[in-house]
N, C-alpha and C positions, 0 to 999 in steps of 0.2 A: 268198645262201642256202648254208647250208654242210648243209641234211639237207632231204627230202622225205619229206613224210606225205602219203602216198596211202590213201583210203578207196576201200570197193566195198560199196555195196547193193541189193538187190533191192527196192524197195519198196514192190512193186505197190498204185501207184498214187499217185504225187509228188503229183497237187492233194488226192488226201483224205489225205493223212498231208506235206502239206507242213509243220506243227507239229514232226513229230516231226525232218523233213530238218533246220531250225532249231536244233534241242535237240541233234541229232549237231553240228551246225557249232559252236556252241556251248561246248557242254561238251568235244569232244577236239578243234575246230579243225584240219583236214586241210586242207591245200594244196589237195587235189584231190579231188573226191567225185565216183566213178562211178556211175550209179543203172542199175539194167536196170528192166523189166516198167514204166516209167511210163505206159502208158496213158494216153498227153495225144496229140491231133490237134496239126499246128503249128499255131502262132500263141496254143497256149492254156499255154504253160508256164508254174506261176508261178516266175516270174523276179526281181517284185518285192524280197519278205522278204530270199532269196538276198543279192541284190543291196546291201542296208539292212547286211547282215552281211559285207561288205566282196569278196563274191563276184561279181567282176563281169565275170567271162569266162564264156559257159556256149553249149555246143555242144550242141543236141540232135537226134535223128532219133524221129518220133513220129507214130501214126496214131490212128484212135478207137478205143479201146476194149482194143483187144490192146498187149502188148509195147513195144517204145519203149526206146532207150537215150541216157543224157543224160552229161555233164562237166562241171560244175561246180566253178568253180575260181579260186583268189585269183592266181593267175598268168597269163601273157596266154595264149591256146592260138592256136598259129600251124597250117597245111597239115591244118584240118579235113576228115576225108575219111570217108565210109561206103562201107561194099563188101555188097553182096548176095550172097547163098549159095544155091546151089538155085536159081537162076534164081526167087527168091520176094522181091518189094520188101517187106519185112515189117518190118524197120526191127529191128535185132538185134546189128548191129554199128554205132561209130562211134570213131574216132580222131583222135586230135591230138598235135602237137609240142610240148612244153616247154621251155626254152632254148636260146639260143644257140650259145653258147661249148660245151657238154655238152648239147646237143639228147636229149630222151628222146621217144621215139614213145610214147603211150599207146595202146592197143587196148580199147576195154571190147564184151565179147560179152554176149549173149543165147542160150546153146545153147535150141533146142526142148527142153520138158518129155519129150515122146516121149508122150504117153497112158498107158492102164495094160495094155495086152497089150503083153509084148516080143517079137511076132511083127509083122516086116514083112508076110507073106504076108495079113493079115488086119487089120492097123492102119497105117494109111498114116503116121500122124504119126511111131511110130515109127520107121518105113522114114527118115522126112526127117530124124530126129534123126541116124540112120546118117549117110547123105548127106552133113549138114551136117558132122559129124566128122572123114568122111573127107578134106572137102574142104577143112579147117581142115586136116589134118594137111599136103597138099601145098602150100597155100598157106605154113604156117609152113616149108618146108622151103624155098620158091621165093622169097623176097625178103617176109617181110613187116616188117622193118628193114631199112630203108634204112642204106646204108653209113653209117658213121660216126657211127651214132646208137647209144645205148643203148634197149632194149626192157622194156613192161612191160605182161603182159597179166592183167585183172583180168575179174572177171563173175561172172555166174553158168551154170555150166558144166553145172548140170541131171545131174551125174554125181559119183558119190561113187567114186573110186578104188581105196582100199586099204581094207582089212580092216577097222580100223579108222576109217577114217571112215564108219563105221553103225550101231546101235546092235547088230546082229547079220548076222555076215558071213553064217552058215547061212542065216539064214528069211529074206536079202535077196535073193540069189543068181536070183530068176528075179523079184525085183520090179524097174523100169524105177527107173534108176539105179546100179543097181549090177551089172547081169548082165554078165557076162564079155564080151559082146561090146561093149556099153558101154564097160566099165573099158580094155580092151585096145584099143579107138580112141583114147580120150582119151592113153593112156599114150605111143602112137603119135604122134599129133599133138603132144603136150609133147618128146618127141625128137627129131623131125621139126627142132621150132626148137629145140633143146638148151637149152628152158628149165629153169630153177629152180624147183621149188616152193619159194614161200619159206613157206611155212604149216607142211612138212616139214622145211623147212632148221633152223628153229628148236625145232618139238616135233617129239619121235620119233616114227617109224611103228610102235611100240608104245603109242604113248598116243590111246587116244580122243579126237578132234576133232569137234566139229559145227558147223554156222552154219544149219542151217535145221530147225523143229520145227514137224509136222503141225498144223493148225485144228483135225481130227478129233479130235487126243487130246484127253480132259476135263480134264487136267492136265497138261501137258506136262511140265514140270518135276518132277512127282512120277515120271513117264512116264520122261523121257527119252528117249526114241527118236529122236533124230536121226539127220542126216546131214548130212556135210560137201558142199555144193553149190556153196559161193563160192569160189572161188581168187585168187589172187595170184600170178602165175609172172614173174619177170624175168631176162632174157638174163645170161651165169655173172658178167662183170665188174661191174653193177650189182649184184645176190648177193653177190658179197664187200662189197660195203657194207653190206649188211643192219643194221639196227641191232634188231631185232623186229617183232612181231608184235602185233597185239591183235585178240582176237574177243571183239566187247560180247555176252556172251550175256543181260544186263541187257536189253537192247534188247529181246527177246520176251518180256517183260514189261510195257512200256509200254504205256500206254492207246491200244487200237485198233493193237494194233502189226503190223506183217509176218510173214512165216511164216520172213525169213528175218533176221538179225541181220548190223549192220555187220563188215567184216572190215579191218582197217587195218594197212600195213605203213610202216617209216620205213627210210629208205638213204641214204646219206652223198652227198655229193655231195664234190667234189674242188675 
């Protein structure tokens, strides 16, 4: 292989929209599909289809009903590992190794949504969205690449960073995702492990980005109101490979689709 296409979706809920995982695999063909929010218990993943479309590696960590993160992947995944946060088994992270010769750690997370008060004092989830933040930012600063490997951390991060990625920086400012103490963890934890956003590396932080649009609006699309919730971050030497970017915003459009839309990066390999 001389380039990897890495995908990341949200899809809440891999068995009712395992059609659409198909249609992604399909149509843009990614080496590797990260999924968060699957909401499958073990033993119930379908694996089948996946598998039919030439996907025949697949790591997942999965409980009923809630959250669940999966890897899917036309390549072998070697040193499968999940790590818990918060002292909470909730199944939000999971990781695996990709080659040999250029070993890449993958990382795919699940940040907590946080609820809708962005007061810990009176919203616990929020409180654990913190928590979970902060303890991301020491871990990524304390060994979460192993020596000698290249890193690349993908998910859904539940946090819209910069200014623009929202459809309004004013009237977001004390909505959960975007409040300041929000934004200034996650910014924290991305330097902590001196990653790249490669979603920025490519489109400037003067240009609007989204990957995820409300159920609530009657039109999203007429709407617009997004926010950038999916990320792509990889450690600086895989970055200089970068080769782009693509966010299907076609995706929250499909039939019974997600709220949030695939986000796929491609990086050179040596």
């Amino acid at each position: 292989m001389k380039k990897l296409k890495i995908a990341t979706w949200n899809i809440n809920s891999v068995r009712l929209r395992i059609g659409l995982v198909c249609r992604l695999l399909k149509e843009h063909s990614p080496d590797v599909l990260c999924l968060q929010e699957t909401k499958c218990p073990p033993g119930q993943f379908p694996s089948s289809p996946l598998k039919e479309l030439g996907y025949t590696h697949i790591a997942e960590s999965g409980q009923a009903g809630y959250h669940g993160v999966a890897i899917v992947s036309r390549l072998p995944l070697n040193q499968i590992a999940v790590r818990s946060f918060c002292q909470k088994q909730d199944c939000r992270h999971i990781a695996a190794v990709i080659g040999e010769r250029e070993p890449i750690i993958i990382h795919n997370l699940y940040v907590p949504a946080g609820g809708d008060e962005p007061d810990r004092t009176i919203n616990e989830k929020f409180g654990h969205k913190l928590d979970f933040v902060a303890e991301l930012e020491h871990w990524f600063g304390n060994g979460s690449v192993p020596e000698k490997h290249h890193g690349i951390v993908v998910g859904d991060l539940n946090i819209a960073p910069l200014e623009n990625d929202v459809w309004s920086h004013k009237q977001l400012l004390k909505i959960v995702s975007h409040t300041p103490v929000e934004t200034t963890g996650l910014i924290q934890a991305q330097k902590a492990g001196n990653w790249v956003d490669l979603i920025r590396q490519h489109i400037p932080a003067e240009e609007k980005v989204y990957t995820w649009w409300s159920y609530r609006a009657h039109d999203w699309e007429l709407s617009n109101r997004g926010r950038r919730l999916d990320h792509i971050w990889a450690t600086p030497d895989l970055a200089k490979r970068s080769k782009g970017i693509e966010i299907l915003r076609e995706a929250r459009g499909w039939t019974q689709p997600s709220d949030h839309v695939p986000v796929m990066a491609t990086v050179g390999l040596s």
